[in-house]
C-alpha positions as CSV (number, residue, x, y, z in Angstrom):
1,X,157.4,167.0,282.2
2,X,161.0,167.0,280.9
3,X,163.2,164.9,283.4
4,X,166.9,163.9,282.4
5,X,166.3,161.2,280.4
6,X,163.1,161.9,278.7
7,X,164.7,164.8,276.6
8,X,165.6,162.3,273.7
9,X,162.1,163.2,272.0
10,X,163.4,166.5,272.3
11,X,166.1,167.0,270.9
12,X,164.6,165.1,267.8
13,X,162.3,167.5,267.3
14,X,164.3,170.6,267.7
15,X,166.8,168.6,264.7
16,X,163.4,168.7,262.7
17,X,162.4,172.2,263.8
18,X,165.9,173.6,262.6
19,X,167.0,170.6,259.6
20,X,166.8,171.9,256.0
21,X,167.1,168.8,254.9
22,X,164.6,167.6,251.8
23,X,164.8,164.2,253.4
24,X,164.8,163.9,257.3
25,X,161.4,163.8,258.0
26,X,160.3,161.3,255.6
27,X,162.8,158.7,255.8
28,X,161.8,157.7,259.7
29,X,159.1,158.5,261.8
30,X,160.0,161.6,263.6
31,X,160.8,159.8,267.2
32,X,162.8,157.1,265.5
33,X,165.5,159.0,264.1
34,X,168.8,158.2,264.5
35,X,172.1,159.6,264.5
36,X,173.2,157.4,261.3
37,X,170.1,158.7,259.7
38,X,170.7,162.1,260.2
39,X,174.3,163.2,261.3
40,X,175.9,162.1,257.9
41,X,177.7,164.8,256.1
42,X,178.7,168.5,257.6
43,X,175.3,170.3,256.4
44,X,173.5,167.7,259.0
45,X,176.1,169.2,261.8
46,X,175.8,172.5,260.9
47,X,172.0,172.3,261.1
48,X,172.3,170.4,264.9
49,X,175.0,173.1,265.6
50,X,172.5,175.9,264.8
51,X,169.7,174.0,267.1
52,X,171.9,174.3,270.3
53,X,172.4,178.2,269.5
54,X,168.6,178.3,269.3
55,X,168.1,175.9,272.1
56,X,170.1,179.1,273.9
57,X,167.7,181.5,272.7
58,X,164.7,179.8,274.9
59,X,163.1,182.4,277.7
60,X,164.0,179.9,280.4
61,X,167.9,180.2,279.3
62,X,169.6,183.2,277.8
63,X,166.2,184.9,276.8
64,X,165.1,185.7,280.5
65,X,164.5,183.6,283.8
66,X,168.8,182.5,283.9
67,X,170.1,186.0,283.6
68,X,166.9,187.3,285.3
69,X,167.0,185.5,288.7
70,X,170.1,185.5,290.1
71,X,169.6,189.3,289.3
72,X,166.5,189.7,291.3
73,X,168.1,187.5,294.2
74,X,170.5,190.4,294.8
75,X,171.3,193.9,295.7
76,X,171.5,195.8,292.1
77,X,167.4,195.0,291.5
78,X,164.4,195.7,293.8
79,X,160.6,194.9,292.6
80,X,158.0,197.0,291.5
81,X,154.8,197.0,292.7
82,X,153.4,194.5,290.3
83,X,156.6,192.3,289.9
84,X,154.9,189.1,289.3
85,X,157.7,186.7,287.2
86,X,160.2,185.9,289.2
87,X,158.9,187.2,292.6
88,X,159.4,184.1,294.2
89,X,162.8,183.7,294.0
90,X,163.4,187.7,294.6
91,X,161.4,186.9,297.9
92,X,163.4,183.5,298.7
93,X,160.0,181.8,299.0
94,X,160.1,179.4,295.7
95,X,159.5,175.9,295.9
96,X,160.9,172.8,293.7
97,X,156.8,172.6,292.5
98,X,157.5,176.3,290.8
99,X,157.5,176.5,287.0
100,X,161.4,178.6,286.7
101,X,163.6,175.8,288.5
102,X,161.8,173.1,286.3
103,X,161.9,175.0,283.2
104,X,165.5,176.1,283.6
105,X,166.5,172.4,284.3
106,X,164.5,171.2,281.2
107,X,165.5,173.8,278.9
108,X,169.4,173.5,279.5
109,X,169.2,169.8,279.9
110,X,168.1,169.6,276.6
111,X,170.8,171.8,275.4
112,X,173.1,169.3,276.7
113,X,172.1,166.7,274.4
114,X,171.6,168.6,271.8
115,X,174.7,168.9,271.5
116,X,176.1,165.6,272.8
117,X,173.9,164.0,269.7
118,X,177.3,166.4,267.9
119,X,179.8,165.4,270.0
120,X,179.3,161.5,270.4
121,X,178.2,160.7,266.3
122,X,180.6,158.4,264.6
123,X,181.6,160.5,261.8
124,X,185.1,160.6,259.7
125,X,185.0,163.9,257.8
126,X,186.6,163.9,254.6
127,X,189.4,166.1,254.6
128,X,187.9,169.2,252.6
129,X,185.9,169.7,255.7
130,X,187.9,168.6,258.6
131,X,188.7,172.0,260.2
132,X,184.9,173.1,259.2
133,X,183.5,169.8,261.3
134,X,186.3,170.3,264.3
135,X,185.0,173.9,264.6
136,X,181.5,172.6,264.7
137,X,182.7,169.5,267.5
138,X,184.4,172.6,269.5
139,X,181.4,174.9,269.7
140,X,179.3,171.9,270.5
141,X,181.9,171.1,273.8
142,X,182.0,174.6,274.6
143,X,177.8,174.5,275.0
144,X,177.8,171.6,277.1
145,X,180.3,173.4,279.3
146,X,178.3,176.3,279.2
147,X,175.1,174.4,279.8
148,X,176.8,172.2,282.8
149,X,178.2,175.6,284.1
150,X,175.2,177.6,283.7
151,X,173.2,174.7,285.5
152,X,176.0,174.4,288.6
153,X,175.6,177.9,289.4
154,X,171.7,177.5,289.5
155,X,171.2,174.6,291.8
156,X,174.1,174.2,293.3
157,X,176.6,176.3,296.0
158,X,179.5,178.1,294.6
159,X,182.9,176.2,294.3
160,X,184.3,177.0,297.5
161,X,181.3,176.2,299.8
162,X,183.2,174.1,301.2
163,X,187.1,173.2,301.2
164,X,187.7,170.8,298.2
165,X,183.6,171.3,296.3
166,X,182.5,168.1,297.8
167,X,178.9,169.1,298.1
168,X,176.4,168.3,295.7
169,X,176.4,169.6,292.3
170,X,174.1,168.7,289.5
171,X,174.4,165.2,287.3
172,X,176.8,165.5,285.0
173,X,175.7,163.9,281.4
174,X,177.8,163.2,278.5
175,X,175.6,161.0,276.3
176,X,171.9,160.1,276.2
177,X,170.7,156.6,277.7
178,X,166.7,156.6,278.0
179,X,167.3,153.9,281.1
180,X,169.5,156.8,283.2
181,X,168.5,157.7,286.7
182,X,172.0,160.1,287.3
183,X,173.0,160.9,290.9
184,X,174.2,164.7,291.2
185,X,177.8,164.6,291.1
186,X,180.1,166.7,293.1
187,X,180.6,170.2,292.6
188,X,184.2,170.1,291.7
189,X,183.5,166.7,289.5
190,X,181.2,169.0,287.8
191,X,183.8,171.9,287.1
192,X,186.2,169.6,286.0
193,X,184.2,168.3,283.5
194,X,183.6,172.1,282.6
195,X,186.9,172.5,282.4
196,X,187.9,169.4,280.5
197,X,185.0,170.6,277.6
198,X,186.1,174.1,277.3
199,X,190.0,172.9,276.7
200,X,188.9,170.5,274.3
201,X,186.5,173.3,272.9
202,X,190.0,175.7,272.5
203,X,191.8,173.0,270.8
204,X,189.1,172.4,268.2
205,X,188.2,175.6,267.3
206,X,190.2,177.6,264.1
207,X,187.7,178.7,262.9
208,X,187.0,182.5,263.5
209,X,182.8,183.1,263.6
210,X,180.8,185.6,261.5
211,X,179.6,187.1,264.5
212,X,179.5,186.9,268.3
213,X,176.6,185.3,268.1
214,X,178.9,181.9,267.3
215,X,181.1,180.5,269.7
216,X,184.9,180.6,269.1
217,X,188.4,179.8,270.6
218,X,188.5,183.0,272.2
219,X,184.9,183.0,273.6
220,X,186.0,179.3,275.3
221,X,189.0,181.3,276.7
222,X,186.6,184.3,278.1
223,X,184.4,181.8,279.8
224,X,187.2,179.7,281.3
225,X,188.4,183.0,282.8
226,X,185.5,183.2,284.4
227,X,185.0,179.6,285.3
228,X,188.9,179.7,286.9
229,X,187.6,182.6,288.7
230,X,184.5,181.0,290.4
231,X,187.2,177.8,291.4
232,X,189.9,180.9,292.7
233,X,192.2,179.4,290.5
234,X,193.7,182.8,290.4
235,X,197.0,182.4,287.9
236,X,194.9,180.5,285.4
237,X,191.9,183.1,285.5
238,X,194.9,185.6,284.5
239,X,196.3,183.9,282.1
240,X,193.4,182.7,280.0
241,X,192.1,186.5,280.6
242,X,195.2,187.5,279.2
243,X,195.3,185.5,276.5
244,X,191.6,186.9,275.6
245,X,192.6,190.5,275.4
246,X,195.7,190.0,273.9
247,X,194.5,188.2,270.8
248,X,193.8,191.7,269.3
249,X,190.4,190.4,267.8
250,X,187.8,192.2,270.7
251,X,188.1,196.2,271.9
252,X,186.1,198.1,274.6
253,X,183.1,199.9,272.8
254,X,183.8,203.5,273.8
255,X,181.8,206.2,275.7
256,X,179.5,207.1,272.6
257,X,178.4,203.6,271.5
258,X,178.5,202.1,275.2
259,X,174.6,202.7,275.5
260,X,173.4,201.1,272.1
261,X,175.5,197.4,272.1
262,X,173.1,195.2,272.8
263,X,170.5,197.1,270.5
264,X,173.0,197.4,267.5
265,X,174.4,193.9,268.2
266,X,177.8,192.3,267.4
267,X,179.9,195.2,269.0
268,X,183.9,195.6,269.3
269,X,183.9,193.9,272.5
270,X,181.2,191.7,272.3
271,X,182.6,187.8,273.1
272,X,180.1,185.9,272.6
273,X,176.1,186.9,273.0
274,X,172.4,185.4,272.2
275,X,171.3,187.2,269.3
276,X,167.7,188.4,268.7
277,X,166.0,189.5,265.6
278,X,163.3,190.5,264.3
279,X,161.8,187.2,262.9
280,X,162.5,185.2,266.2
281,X,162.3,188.4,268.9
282,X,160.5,187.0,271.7
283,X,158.7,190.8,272.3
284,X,158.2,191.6,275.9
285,X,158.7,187.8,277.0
286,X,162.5,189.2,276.3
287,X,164.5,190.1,279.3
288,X,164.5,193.7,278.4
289,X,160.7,193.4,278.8
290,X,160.9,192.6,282.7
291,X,162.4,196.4,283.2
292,X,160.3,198.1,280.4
293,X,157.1,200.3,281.1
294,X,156.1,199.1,278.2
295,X,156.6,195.2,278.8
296,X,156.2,193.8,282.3
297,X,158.0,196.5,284.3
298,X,158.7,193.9,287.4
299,X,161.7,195.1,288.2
300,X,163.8,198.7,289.1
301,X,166.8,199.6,289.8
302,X,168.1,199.4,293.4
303,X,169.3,203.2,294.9
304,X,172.6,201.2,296.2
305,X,173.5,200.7,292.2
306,X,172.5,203.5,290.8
307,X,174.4,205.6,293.6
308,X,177.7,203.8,292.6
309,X,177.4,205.5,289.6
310,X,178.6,209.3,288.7
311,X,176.5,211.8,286.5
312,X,179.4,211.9,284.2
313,X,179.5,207.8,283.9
314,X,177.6,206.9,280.5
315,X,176.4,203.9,282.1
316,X,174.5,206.4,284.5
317,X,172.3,207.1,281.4
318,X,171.0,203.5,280.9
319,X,167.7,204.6,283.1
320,X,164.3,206.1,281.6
321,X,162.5,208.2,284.0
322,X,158.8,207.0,284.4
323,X,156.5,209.3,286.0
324,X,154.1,206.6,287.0
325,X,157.2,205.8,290.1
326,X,157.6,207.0,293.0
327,X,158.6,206.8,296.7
328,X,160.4,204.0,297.7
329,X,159.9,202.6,293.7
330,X,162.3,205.9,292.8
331,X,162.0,207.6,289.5
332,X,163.8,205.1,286.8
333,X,163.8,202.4,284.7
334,X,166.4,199.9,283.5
335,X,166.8,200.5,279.8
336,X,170.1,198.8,279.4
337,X,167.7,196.7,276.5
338,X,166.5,199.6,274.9
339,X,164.8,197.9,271.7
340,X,160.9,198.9,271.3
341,X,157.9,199.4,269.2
342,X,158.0,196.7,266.6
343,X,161.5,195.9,267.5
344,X,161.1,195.0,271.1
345,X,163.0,192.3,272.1
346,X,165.6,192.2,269.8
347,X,168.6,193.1,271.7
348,X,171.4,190.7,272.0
349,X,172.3,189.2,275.2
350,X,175.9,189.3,276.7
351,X,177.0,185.8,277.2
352,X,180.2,187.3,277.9
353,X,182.3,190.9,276.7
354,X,185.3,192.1,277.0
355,X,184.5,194.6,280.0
356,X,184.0,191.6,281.8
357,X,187.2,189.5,281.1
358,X,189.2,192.7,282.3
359,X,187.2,192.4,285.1
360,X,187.9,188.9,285.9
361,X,191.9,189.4,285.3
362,X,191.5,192.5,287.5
363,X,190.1,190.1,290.5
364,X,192.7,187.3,289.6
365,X,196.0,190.3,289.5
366,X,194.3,191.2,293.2
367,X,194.1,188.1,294.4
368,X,197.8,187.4,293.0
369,X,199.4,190.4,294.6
370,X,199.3,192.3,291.5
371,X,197.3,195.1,292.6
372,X,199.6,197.7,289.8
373,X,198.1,195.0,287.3
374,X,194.3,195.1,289.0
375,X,194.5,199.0,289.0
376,X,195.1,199.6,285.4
377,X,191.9,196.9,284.6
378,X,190.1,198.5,286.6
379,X,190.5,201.8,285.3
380,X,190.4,201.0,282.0
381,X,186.7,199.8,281.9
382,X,185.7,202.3,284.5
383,X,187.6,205.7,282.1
384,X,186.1,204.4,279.1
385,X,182.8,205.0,280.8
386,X,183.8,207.7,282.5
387,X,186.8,209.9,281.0
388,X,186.8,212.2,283.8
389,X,187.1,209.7,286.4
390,X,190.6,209.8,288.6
391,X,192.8,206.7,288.5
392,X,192.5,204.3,291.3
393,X,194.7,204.7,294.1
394,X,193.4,201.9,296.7
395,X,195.2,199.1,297.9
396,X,194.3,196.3,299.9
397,X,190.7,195.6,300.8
398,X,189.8,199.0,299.6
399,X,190.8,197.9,296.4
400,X,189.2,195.0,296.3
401,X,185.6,196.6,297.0
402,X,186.6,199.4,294.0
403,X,186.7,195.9,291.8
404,X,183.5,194.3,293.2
405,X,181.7,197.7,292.9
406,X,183.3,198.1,289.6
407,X,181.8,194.6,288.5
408,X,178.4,195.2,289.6
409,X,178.4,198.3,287.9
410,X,179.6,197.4,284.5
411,X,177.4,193.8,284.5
412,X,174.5,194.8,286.1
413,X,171.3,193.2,284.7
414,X,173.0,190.8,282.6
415,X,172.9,187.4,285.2
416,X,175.8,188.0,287.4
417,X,174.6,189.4,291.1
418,X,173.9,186.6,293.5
419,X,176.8,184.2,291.9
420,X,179.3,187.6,292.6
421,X,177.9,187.9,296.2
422,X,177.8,184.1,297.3
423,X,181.6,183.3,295.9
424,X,182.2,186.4,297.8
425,X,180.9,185.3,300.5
426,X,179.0,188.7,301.1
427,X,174.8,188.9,303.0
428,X,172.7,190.3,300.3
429,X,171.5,193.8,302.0
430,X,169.2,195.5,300.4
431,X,169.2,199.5,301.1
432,X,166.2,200.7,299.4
433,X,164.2,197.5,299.7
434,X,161.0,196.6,298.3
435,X,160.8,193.0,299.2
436,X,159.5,191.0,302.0
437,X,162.8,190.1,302.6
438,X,165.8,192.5,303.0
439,X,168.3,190.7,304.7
440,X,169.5,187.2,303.3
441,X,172.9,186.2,305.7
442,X,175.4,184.3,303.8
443,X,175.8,181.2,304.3
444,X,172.3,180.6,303.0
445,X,169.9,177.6,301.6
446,X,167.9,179.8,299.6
447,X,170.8,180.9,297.5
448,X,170.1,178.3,295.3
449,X,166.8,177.1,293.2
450,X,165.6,173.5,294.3
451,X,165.7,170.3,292.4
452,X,162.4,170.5,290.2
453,X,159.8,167.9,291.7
454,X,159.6,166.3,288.5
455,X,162.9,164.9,288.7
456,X,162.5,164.0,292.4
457,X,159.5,161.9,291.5
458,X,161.2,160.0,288.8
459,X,164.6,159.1,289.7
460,X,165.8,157.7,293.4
461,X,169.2,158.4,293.1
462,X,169.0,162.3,293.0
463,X,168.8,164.3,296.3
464,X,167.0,167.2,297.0
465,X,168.7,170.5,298.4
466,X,168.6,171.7,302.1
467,X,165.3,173.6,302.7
468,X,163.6,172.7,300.2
């Protein structure tokens, strides 16, 4: 099983997996390499670079279970009749022996040295390549802060839990030692960390990408919005929000291409996302394939979500009707991931758009006393959509639950529900429910996955979460 520190092995192999190096494999035995063997000139970080993109890929990251669960913990999903993957989590009965909280650990634990393998090499690069390797060293900080980030949320409670994030986050790891047995740190030692990585990540990038499916300055901006936001550090959520939409290189996809993004790929507003093609498509292990008839078809679409949304909203036509459905099930489908046939599974998955840093700097201009400033984001994702739709008029409170329901709307199915309703501090309440569960109360154990059992067995100095 993959604990912390036996992930060395690892991340060897993926280097050899993704190297196109002549060399690499026959110089050393595959476990021996080291960094002086292989991180020597800016091909070698290139090739680690693309490993951690690919390491992002993996079903128990980007490609399913972390945008999946905290999805079918909350309000916007309910489960079909067979929902299998996942169930336990949807039902708040999972236990650290389950398969998704190791996996998920595993899988971004690895990521993490991937990429610290990048950032800790001793490696002067000569000055034809400096800005090339600094770009490479920023992307490389901005996936460990992703990867520290992404793995806060999961097993640990949101930021403000309590006053000043005391409570038990998740080891922080900046470097590989096989002999490491790392306590869990603090939640707000965790976040600074993320936020230390994602400014050095800004500094170092210059470098704009191909595509979004490379990190750059901008995309470390996006995400800091929304880590800023998650700490309700309210004026810096704003400004690096701001400074997202204002660098002129991202623009909302409009009404007519909204349904198609993430099938076409690489859209106006697209940030940064996990792309998917045809020679690595994962078929109907994709997360696409959880809502699909024609993949697993776990999960549906909850009536409270789909009765947010009006007939002349294009996101309103991201539903299939299945005839197969019926009663409390409902009639539709999620087809937000609309690839299929040969091509299923290969659309990209939002790491983060533009719709959803407006959204962030519309929360942050509320919580700031902006609410002029929170208005106008608000309508501008929600007109796109919608053309016909009035402007918002609320204030206060009611303007505050225009911007939640605005959120769910706009990034539902793509990882965000139960880490919006536990910062919110909201009881998941499900309407048209299909679970054994329908009620979860905030303040809540289950809100969170357990430390795998794997790591519990091997190291004494990590603790376990409440109820588990």
């Amino acid at each position: 099983m993959k604990t912390i520190y036996k992930l060395f092995i690892l991340l060897v192999m993926v280097f050899g997996v993704t190297s196109c190096g002549k060399d690499f494999l026959d110089l050393q035995p595959e476990q021996s390499v080291s960094d002086d063997t292989f991180l020597q000139n800016i091909d070698d970080f290139q090739t680690a670079i693309l490993g951690a993109y690919d390491q992002m890929q993996n079903s128990d990251w980007y490609g399913r279970y972390f945008l999946l669960v905290p999805d079918v913990m909350g309000e916007d999903v309910k489960q079909n009749a067979s929902a299998n993957r996942a169930k336990e989590w949807a039902e708040y009965n999972g236990s650290a022996v389950d398969f998704i909280p190791r996996e998920i650990w595993a899988e971004l634990y690895e990521g993490i040295n991937i990429v610290n393998k990048i950032i800790n090499a001793d490696f002067v690069p000569p000055d034809a390549v400096k800005a090339e390797y600094e770009n490479i060293l920023g992307q490389a900080y901005a996936i460990r802060a992703i990867a520290h980030f992404d793995l806060v949320r999961v097993y640990a409670q949101h930021y403000t839990y309590t006053a000043d994030a005391s409570h038990p986050g998740i080891p922080i790891v900046l470097q590989y030692d096989v002999g490491s047995r790392p306590a869990r740190n603090t939640v707000a030692e965790v976040y600074n960390q993320i936020i230390s990585d994602l400014q050095q990540a800004i500094g170092l990038m210059s470098i704009d990408p191909p595509n979004a499916g490379y990190l750059s300055k901008e995309a470390a901006q996006a995400i800091a919005s929304r880590v800023f936001l998650y700490m309700e550090r309210w004026s810096d959520a704003e400004a690096m929000a701001t400074a997202v939409i204002n660098s002129g290189r991202f623009t909302l996809v409009d009404s007519a291409n909204y349904a198609n993004q993430f099938l076409v790929g690489n859209s106006p507003e697209a940030i940064f996302e996990i792309v998917y093609n045809l020679a690595d498509n994962p078929g109907s292990d994709h997360l696409g394939g959880m809502y699909k008839e024609t993949g697993y078809g776990d999960y549906l679409p909850a009536n409270d979500l789909l009765n947010m949304m009006d007939p002349g909203d294009v996101r309103s036509t991201m539903f299939l009707v299945d005839p197969n459905l019926s009663g409390i099930y409902g009639s539709l489908r999620v087809n937000k991931y609309p690839s299929a046939g040969a091509e299923i599974g290969t659309d990209n998955l939002p790491v983060i758009r533009l719709s959803e840093v407006y959204l962030n700097r519309a929360e942050a201009r509320y919580r700031l006393g902006d609410e002029p400033g929170a208005r106008a984001d608000v309508n501008m994702i929600r007109q796109r959509c919608w053309p016909a739709a009035p402007d918002i008029t609320a204030s206060g409170t009611a303007l505050l639950t225009e911007i939640q329901n605005e959120r769910r709307v706009e990034l539902c199915f793509e990882g965000h529900s139960i880490y919006d309703f536990t910062r919110w501090k909201k009881d998941v309440v499900r309407d048209d429910c299909t679970s054994i569960i329908c009620t979860i109360t905030y303040p809540n154990d289950r809100f969170i996955l357990p430390i795998p059992e794997e790591e519990m067995n091997v190291n004494p100095n990590i603790t376990q979460n409440p109820d588990y």
